[in-house]
C-alpha positions as CSV (number, residue, x, y, z in Angstrom):
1,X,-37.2,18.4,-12.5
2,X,-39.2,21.9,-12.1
3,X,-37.7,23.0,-15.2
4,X,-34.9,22.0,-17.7
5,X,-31.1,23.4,-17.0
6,X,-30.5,26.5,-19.0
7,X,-27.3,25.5,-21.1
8,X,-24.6,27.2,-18.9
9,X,-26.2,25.1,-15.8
10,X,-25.5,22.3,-18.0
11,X,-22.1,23.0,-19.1
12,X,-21.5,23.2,-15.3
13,X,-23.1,19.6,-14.4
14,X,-21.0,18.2,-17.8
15,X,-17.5,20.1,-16.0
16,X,-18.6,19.3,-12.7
17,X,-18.5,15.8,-13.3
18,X,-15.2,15.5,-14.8
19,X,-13.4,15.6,-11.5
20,X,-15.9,17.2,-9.1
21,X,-13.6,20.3,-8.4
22,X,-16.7,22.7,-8.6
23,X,-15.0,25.9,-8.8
24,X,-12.8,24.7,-11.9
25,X,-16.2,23.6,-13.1
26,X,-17.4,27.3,-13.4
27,X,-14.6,28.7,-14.8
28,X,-14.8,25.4,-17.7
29,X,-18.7,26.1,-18.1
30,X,-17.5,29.8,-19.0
31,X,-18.7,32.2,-15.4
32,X,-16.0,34.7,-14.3
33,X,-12.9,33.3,-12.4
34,X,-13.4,36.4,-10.3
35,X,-16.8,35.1,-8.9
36,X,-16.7,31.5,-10.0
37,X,-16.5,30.1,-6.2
38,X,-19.8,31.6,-5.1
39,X,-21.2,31.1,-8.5
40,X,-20.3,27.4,-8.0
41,X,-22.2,27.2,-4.9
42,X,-24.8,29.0,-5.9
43,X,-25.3,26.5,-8.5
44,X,-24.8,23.7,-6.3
45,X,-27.7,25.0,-3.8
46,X,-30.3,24.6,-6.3
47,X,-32.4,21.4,-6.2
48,X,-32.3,21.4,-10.2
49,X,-28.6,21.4,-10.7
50,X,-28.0,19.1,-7.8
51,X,-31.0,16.2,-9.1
52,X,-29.4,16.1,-12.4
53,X,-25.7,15.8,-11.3
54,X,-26.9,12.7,-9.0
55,X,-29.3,11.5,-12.1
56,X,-25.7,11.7,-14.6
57,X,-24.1,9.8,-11.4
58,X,-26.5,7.2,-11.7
59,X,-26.2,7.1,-15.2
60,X,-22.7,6.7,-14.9
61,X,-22.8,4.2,-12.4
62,X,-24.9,2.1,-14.3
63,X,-22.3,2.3,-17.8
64,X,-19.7,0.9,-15.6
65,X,-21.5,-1.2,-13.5
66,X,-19.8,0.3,-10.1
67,X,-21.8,1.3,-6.8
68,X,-21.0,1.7,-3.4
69,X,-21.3,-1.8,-2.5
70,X,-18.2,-2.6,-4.5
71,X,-16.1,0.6,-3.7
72,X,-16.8,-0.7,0.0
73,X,-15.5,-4.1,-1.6
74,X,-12.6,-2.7,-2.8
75,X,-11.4,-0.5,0.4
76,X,-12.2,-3.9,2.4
77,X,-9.6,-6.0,0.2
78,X,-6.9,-3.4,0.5
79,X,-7.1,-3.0,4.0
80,X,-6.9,-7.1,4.4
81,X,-4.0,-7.3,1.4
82,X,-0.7,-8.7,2.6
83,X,1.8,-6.3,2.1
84,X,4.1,-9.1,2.5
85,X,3.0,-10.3,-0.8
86,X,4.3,-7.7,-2.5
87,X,8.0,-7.5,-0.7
88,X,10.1,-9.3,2.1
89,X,12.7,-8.4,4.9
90,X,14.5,-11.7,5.4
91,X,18.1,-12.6,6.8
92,X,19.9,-14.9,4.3
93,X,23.5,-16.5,4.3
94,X,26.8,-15.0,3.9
95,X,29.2,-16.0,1.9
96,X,30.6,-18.0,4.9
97,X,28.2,-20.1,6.2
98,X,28.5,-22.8,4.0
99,X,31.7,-22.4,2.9
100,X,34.3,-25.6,3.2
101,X,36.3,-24.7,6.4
102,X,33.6,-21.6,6.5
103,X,35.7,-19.8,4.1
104,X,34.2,-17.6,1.3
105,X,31.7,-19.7,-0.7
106,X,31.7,-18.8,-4.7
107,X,28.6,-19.8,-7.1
108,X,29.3,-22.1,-9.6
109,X,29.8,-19.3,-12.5
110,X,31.9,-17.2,-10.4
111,X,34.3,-20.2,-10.0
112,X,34.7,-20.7,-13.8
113,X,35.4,-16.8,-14.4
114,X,37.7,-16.7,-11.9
115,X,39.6,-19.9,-13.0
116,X,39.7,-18.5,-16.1
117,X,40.9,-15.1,-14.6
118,X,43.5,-16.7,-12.8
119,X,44.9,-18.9,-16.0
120,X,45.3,-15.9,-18.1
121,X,47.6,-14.6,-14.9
122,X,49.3,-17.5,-15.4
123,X,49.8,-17.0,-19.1
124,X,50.9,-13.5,-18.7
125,X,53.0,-14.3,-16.6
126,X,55.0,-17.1,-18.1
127,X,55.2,-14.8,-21.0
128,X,57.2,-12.2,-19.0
129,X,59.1,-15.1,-17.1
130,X,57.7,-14.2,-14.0
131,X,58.1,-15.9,-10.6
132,X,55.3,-18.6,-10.6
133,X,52.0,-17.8,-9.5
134,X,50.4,-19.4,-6.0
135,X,47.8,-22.5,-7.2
136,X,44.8,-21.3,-7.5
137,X,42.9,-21.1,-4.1
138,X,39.0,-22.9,-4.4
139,X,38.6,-21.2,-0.4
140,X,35.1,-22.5,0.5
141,X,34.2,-24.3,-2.9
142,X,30.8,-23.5,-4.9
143,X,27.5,-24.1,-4.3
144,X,26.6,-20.3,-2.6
145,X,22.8,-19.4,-2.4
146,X,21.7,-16.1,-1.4
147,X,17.9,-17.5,-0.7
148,X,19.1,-20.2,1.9
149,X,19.0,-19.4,5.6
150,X,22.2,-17.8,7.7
151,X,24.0,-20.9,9.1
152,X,24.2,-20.8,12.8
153,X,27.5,-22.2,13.1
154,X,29.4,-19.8,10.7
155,X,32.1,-18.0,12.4
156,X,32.0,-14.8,10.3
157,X,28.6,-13.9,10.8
158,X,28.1,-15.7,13.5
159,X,24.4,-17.3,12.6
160,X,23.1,-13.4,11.6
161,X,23.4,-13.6,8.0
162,X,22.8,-10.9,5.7
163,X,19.7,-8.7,5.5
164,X,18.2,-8.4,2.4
165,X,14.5,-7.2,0.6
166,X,13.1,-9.6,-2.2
167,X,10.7,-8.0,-4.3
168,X,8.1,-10.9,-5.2
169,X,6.6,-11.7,-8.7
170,X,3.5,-9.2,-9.0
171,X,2.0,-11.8,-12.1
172,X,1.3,-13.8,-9.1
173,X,-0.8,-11.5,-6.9
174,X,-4.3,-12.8,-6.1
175,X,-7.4,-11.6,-4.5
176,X,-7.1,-8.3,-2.4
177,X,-3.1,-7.8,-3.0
178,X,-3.5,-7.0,-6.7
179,X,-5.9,-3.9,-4.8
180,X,-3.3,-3.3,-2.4
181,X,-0.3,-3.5,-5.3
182,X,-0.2,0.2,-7.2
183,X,2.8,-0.1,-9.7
184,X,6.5,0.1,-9.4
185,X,8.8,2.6,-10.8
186,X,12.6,3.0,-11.1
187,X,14.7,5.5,-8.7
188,X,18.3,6.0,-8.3
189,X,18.0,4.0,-5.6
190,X,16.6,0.9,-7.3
191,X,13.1,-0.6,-8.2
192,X,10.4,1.1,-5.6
193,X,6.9,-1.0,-5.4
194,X,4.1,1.6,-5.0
195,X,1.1,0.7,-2.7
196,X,-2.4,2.0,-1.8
197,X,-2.6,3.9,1.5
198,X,-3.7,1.4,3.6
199,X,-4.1,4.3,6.5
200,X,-5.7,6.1,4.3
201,X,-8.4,3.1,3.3
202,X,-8.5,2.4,7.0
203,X,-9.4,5.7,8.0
204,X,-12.0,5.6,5.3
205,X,-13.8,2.4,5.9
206,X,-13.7,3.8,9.9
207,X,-16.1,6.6,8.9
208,X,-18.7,4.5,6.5
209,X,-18.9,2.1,10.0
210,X,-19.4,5.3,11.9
211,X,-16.3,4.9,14.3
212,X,-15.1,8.1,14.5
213,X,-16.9,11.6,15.7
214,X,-15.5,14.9,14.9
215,X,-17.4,16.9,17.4
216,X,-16.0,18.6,20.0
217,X,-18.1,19.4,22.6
218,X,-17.2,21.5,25.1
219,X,-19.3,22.0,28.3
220,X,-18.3,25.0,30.9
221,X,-17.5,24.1,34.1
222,X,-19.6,25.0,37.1
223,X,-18.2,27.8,39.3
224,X,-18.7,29.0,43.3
225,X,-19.7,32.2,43.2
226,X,-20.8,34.9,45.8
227,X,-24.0,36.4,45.5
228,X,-24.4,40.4,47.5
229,X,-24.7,38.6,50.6
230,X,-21.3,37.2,50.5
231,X,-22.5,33.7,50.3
232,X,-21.1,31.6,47.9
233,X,-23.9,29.7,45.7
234,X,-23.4,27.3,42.6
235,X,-23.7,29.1,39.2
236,X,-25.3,27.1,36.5
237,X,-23.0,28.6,34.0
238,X,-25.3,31.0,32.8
239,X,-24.8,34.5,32.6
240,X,-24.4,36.2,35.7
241,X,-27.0,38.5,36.9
């Protein structure tokens, strides 16, 4: 450096560095609100300010042992993540499908309750001296499984099953989908698993590789023209004479 920051320049490198918003910076490092924008790039125009700002980056880089190799690293392993890892669309069986006779299939817990459901009926009843109940109807049997595939010979759904989303086991994530996995958060609606912009990373790891070019360049078209003697010549989109 020419010369050593001045202590409000370095109030505004310390601010500046906390999020890199450089107007907030100003007003932090104590300059005017009024004026703090153009004081901010002001600041930011003068070699001094800028070298130690990238010499604190450095720094910083070097505590945490991050450079732009790895946040290149890390962009490339959330734009290859699987986002099936994280959650599934899959079709699974009704309650029909495998039902005895395909009629409605119960777990084995849910027959026990309602067996039990069914005999205290039956008590009540006999209590009151009530006309017998109807023997307990088993329909399809037990055995239902919401993971197993739609049976294609059920007659109630006909082989479509049941759509439904499985949320997987996020302790079991590895390699780029723990990147690509961001949280999850409850919501009237149920659990909501959070994810990285992936069109966002994309559009990010497109301009480091130099694919995209925001230039517009617009080029006037060539015109006929007549010149005094009524003859039409080609203008070279200048200006005319």
């Amino acid at each position: 450096m020419s010369r050593p920051l001045n202590p409000r320049e370095s109030r505004f490198v310390d601010e500046y560095l906390v999020d890199l918003k450089q107007t907030a910076a100003a007003i932090r490092a104590g300059y005017s609100k009024a004026t703090a924008r153009t004081t901010a790039c002001h600041l930011l125009s003068r070699p001094i300010v800028v070298e130690a700002i990238n010499e604190r980056m450095k720094e910083r880089a070097a505590r945490v042992r991050i450079d732009q190799d790895e946040v290149l690293r890390d962009l490339v392993a959330v734009f290859r993540a699987d986002a099936a890892s994280l959650s599934e669309y899959r079709r699974t069986c009704c309650r029909y499908c495998y039902g005895e006779d395909n009629r409605y299939q119960r777990t084995k817990g849910e027959m026990e309750r309602d067996r039990e459901a069914y005999a205290k009926l039956v008590r009540e009843a006999q209590k009151k001296d009530l006309e017998p109940l109807a023997p307990f109807d088993e329909k399809g049997g037990t055995g239902w499984d919401p993971r197993r595939d739609p049976s294609p010979k059920c007659q109630e759904c006909f082989g479509e099953g049941l759509g439904n989303v499985f949320l997987k086991d996020t302790r079991t994530l590895v390699g780029g989908d723990t990147r690509l996995f961001d949280g999850v958060e409850e919501t009237k609606e149920g659990v909501k698993v959070r994810v990285r912009d992936r069109n966002k990373v994309a559009e990010m790891l497109g301009r480091h590789l130099g694919m995209f070019n925001d230039k517009l360049q617009i080029t006037k078209p060539k015109a006929r023209i007549k010149d005094f003697t009524g003859r039409k010549k080609q203008n070279d989109g200048g200006d005319d004479e």
